[in-house]
TORPARO-159441 format. One record per residue: residue number from 1; residue in one letter; y, x, z of N, C-alpha, C, O in turn. Coordinates in Angstrom, 1 decimal, decimal comma. Each point is the difference from the previous one (the first is absolute). Example, Ala and Ser with C-alpha at 12.3 -4.5 7.8 and 13.67 -1.06 7.14 Angstrom:
BEGIN
+------+------+--------+--------+--------+--------+--------+--------+--------+--------+--------+--------+--------+--------+
: resi : resn :   n_py :   n_px :   n_pz :  ca_py :  ca_px :  ca_pz :   c_py :   c_px :   c_pz :   o_py :   o_px :   o_pz :
+------+------+--------+--------+--------+--------+--------+--------+--------+--------+--------+--------+--------+--------+
:    1 :    A :   -5,7 :   13,2 :    7,8 :    1,2 :   -0,9 :    0,0 :    1,2 :    0,9 :    0,0 :    0,0 :    1,0 :    0,7 :
:    2 :    S :    1,1 :   -1,4 :   -1,4 :    1,1 :    0,9 :    0,0 :    1,1 :   -0,8 :    0,8 :    1,1 :    0,5 :    0,1 :
+------+------+--------+--------+--------+--------+--------+--------+--------+--------+--------+--------+--------+--------+
END
This chain:
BEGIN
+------+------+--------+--------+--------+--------+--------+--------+--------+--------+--------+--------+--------+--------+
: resi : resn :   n_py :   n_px :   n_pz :  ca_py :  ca_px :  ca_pz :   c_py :   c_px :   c_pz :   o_py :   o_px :   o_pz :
+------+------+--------+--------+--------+--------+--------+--------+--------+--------+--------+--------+--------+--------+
:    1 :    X :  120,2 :   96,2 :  130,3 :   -1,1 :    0,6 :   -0,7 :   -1,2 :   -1,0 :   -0,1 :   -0,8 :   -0,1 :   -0,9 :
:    2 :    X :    0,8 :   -0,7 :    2,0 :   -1,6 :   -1,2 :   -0,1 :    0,4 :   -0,5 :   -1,3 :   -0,7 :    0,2 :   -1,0 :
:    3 :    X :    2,1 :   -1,2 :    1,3 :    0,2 :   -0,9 :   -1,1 :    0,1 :    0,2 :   -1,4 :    0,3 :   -0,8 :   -0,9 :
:    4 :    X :   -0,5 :    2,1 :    0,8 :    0,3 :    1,1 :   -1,6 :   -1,7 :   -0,5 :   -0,1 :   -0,4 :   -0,9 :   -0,8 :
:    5 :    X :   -0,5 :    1,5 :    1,6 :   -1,0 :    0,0 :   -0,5 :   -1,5 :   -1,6 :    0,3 :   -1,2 :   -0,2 :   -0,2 :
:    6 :    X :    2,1 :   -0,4 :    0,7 :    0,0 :   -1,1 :    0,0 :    0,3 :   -0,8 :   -1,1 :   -0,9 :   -0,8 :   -0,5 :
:    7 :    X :    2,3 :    0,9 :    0,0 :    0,1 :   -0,2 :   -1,3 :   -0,5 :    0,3 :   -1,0 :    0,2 :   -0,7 :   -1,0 :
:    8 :    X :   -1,1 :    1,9 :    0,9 :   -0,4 :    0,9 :   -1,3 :   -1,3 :   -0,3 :    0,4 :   -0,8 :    0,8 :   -0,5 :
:    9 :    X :    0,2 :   -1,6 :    1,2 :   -1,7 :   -0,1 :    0,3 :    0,3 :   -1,8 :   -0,9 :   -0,5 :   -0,3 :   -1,1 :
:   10 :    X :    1,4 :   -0,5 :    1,8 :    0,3 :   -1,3 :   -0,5 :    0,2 :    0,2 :   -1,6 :   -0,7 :   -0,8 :   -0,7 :
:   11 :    X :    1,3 :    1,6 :    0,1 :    0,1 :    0,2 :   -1,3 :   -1,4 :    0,3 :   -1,3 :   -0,3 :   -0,3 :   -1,1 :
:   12 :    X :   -0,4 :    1,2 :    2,4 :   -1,4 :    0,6 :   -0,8 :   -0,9 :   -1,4 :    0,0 :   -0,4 :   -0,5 :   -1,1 :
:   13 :    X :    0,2 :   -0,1 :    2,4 :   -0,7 :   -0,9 :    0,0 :    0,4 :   -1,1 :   -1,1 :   -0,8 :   -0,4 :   -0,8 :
:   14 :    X :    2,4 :    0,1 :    0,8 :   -0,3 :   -1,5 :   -1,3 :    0,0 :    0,9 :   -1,7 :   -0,2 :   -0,7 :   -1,0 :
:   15 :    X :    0,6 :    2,1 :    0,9 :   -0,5 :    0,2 :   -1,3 :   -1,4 :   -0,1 :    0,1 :   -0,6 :   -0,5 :   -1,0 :
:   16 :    X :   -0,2 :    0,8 :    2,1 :   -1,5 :    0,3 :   -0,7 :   -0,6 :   -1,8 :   -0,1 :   -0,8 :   -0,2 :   -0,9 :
:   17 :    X :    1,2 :   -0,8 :    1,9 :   -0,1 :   -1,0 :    0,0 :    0,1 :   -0,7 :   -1,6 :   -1,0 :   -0,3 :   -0,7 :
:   18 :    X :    2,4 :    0,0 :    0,2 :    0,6 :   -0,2 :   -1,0 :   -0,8 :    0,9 :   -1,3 :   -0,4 :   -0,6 :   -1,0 :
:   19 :    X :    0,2 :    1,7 :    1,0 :   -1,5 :    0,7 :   -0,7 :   -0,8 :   -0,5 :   -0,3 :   -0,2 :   -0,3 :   -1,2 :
:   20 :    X :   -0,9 :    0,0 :    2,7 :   -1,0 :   -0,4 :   -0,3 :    0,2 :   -1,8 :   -0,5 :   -0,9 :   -0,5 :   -0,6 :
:   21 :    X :    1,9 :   -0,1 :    1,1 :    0,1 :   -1,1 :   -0,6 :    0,4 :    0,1 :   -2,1 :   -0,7 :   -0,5 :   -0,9 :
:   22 :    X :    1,0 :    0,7 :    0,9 :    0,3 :    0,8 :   -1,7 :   -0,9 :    0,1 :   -0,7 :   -0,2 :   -0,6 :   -1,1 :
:   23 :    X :   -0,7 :    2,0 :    2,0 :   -1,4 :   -0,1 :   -0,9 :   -1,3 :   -0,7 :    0,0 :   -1,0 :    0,1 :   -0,7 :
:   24 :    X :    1,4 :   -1,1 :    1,7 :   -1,0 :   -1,1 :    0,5 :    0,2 :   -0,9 :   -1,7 :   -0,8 :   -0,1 :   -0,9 :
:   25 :    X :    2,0 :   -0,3 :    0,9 :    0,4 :   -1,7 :   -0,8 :   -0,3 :    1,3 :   -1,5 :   -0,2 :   -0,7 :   -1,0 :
:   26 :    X :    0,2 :    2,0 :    0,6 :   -0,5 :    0,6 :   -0,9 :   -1,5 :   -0,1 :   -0,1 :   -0,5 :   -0,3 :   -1,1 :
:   27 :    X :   -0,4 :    0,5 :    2,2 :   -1,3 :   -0,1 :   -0,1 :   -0,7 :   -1,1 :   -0,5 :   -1,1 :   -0,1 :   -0,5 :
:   28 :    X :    2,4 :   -0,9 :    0,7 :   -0,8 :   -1,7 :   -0,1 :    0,3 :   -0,1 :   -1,0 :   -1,0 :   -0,2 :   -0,7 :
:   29 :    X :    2,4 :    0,4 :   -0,4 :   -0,5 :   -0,2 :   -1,2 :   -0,5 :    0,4 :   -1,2 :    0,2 :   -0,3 :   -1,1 :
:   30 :    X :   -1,2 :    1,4 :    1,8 :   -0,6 :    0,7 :   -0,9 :   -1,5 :   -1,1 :    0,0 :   -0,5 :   -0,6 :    1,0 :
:   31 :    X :    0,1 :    0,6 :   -2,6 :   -1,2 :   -1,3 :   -0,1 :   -1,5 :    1,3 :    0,4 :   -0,1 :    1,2 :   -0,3 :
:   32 :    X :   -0,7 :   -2,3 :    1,2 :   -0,9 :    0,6 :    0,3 :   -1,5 :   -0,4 :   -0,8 :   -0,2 :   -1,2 :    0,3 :
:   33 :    X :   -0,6 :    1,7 :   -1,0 :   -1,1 :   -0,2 :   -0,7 :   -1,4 :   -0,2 :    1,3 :   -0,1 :    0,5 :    1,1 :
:   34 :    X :   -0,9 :   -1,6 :   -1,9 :   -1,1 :    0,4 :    1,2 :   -1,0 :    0,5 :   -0,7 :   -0,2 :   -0,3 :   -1,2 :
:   35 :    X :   -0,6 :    1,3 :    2,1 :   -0,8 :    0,4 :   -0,9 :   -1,4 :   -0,3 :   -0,6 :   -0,7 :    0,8 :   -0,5 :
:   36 :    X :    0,4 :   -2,2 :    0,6 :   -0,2 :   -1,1 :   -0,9 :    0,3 :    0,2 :   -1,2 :   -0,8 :    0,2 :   -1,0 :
:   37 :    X :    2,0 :   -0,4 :    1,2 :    0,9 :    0,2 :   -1,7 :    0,2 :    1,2 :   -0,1 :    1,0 :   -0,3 :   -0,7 :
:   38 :    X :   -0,9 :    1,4 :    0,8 :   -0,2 :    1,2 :   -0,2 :   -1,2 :    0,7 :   -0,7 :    0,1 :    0,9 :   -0,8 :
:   39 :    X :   -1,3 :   -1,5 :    1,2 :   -1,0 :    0,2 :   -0,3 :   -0,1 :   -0,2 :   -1,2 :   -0,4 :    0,7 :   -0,9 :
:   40 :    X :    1,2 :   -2,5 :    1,0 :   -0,1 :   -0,9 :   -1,6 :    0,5 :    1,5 :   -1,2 :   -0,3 :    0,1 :   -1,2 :
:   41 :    X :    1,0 :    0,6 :    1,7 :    1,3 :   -0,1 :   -0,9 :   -0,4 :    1,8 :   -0,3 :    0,4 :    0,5 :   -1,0 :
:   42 :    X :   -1,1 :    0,2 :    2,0 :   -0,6 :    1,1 :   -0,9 :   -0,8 :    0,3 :   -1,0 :   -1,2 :   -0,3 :   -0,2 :
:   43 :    X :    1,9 :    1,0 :   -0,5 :   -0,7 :    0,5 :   -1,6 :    1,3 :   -0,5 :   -1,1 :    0,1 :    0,5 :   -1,1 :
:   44 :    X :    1,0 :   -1,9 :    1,8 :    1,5 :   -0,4 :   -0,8 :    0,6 :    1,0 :   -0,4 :    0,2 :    0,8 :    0,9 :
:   45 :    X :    0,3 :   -0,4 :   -2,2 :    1,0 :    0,7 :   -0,5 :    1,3 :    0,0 :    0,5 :    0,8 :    0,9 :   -0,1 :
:   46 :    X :   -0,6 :   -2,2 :    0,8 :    1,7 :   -0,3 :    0,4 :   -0,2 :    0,1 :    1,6 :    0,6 :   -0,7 :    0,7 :
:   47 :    X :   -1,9 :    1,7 :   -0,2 :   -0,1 :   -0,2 :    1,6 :   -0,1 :    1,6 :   -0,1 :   -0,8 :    0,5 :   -0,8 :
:   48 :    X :    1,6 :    0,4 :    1,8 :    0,4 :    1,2 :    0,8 :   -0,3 :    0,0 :    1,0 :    0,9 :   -0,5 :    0,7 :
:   49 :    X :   -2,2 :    1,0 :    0,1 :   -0,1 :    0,7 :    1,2 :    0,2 :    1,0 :    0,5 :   -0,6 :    1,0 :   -0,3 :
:   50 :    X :    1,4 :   -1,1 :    1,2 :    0,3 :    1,7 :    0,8 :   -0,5 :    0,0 :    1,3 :    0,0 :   -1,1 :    0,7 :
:   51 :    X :   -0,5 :    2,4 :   -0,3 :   -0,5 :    0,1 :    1,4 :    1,1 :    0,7 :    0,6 :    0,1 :    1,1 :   -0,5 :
:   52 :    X :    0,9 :   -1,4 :    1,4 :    1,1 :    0,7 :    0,7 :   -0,5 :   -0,2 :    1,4 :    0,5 :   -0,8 :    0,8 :
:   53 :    X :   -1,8 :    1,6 :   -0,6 :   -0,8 :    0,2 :    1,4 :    1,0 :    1,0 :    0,3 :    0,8 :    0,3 :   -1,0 :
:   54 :    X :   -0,6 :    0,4 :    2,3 :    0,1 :    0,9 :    0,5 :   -1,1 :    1,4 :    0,1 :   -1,2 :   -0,2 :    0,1 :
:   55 :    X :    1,7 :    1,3 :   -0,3 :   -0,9 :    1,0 :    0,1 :   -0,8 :   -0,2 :    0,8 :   -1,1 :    0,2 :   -0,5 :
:   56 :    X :    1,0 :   -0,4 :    1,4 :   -0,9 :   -0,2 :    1,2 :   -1,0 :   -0,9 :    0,3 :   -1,1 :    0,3 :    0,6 :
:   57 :    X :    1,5 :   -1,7 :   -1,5 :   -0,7 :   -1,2 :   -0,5 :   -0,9 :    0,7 :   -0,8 :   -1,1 :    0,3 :    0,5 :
:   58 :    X :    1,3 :    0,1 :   -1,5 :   -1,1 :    0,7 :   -1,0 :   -1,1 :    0,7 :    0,5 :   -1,1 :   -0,1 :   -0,4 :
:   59 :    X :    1,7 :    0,8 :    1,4 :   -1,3 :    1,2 :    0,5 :   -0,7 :   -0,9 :    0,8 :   -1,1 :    0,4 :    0,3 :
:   60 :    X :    1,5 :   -1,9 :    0,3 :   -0,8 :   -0,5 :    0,7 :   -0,7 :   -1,0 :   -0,6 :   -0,5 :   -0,8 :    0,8 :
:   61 :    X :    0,2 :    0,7 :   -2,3 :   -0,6 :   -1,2 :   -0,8 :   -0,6 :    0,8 :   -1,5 :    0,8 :    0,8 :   -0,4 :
:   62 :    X :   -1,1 :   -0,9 :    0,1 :   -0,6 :    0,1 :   -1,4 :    0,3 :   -1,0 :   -1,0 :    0,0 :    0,3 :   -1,2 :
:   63 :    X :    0,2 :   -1,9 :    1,9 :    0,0 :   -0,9 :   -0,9 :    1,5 :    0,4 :   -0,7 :    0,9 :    0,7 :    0,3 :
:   64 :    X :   -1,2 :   -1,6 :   -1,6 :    1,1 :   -0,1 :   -0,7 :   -0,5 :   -0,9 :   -1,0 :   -1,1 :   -0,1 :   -0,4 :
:   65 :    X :    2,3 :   -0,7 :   -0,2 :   -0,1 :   -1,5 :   -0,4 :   -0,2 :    0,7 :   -1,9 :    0,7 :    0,8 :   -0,6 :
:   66 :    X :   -1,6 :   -1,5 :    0,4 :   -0,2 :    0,5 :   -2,0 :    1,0 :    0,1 :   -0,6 :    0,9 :   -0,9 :    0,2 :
:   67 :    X :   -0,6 :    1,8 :   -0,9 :    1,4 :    0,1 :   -0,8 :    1,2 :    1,0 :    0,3 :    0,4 :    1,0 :   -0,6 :
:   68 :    X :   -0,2 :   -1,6 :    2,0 :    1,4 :    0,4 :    0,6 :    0,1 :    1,3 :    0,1 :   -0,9 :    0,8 :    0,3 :
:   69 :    X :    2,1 :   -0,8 :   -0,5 :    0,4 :    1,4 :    0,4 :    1,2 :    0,6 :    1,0 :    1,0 :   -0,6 :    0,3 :
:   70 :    X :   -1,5 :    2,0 :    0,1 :    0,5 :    0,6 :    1,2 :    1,4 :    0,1 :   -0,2 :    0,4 :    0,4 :   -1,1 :
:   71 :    X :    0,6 :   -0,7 :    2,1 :    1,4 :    0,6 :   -0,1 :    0,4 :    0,3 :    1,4 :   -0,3 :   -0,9 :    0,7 :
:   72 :    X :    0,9 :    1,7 :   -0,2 :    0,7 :    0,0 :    0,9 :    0,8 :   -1,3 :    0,9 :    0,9 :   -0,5 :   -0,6 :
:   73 :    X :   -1,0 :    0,1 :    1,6 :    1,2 :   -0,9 :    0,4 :    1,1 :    0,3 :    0,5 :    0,6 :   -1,0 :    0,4 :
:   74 :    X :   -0,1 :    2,1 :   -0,3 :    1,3 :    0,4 :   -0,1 :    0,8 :    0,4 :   -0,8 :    1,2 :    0,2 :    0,3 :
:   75 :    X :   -1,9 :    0,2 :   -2,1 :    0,5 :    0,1 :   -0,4 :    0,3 :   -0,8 :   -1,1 :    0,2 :    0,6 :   -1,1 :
:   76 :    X :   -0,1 :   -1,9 :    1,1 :    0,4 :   -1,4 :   -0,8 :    1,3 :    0,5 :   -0,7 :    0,0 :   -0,6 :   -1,0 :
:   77 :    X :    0,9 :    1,1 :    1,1 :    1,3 :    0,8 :   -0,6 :   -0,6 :    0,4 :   -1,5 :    0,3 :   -0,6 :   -1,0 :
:   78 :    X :   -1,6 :    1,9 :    1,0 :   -0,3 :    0,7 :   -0,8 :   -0,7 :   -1,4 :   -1,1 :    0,4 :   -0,6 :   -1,0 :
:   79 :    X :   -1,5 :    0,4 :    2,0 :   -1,1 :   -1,2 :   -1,3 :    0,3 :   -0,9 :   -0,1 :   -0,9 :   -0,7 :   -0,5 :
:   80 :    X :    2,3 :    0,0 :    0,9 :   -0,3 :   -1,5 :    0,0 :    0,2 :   -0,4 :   -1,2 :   -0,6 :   -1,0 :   -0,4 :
:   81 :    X :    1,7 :    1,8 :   -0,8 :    0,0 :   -0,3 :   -1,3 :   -0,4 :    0,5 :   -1,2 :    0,6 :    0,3 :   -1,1 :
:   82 :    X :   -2,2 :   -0,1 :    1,7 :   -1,2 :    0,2 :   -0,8 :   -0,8 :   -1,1 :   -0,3 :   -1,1 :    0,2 :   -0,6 :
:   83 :    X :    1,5 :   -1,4 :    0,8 :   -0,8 :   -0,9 :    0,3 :    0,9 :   -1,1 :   -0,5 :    0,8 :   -0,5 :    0,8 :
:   84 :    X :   -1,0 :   -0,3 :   -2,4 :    0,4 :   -0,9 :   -0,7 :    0,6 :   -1,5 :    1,5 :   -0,8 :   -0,6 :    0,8 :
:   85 :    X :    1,9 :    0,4 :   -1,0 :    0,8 :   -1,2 :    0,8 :   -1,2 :   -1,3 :   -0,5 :   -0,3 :   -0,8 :    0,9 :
:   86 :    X :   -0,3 :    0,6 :   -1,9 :    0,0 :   -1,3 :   -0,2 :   -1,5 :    0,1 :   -0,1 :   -0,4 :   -0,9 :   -0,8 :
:   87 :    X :   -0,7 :    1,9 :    1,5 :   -1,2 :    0,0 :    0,8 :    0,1 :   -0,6 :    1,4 :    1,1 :    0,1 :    0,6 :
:   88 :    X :   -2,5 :   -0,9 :    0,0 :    0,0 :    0,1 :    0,9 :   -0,2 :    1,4 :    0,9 :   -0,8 :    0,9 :   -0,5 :
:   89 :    X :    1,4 :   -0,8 :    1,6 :   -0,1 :    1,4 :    0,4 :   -0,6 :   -0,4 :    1,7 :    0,2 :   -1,1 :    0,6 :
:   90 :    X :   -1,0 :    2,1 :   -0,3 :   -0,9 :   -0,3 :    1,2 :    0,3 :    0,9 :    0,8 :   -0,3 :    1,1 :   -0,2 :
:   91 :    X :    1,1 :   -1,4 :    1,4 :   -0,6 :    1,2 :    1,0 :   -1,0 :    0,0 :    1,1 :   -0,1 :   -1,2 :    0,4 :
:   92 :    X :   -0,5 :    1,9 :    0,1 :   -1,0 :    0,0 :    0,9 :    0,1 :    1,7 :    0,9 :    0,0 :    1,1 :   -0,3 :
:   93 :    X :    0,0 :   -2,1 :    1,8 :   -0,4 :    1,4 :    0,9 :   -0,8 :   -0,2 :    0,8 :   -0,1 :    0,9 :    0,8 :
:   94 :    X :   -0,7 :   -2,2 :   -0,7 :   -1,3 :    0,1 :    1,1 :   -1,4 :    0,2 :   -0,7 :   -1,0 :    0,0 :    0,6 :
+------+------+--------+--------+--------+--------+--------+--------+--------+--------+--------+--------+--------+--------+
END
């Protein structure tokens, strides 16, 4: 019985490992803007900003960047193909 669950803790641990390695080498190559050039690039026709704060982020800020607009972050399924491929597309959650 140890070695059953011995085994099945060894298993959990290298999927979540192997996971977070996955979504790591995904994070990196997504291109990051600075907002420098962000700044440059508001009021661009071919520039999309979305705010995918969390509910909770919102109630604790007022700010919000000119333009952009509110979506959900969990629901990227529904809106993501609302938004022309060959815009720049912005996300932001701090």
């Amino acid at each position: 019985m140890r070695n059953k669950r011995l085994s099945l803790c060894t298993v959990i641990i290298t999927t979540a490992f192997l996971l977070a390695i996955s979504l790591t080498a995904s994070a990196a190559s997504v291109p990051r803007m600075s907002t420098d050039e962000l700044k440059s690039r508001l009021g661009d026709v071919d520039l999309v900003v979305l705010d995918v704060r969390g509910s909770w982020a919102l109630v604790k800020s007022d700010n919000k960047i000119a333009g952009s607009e509110r979506v959900e972050p969990g629901g990227a399924k529904q809106w993501a193909g609302n938004y022309p491929k060959e815009k720049t597309i912005v996300l932001y959650c701090a």
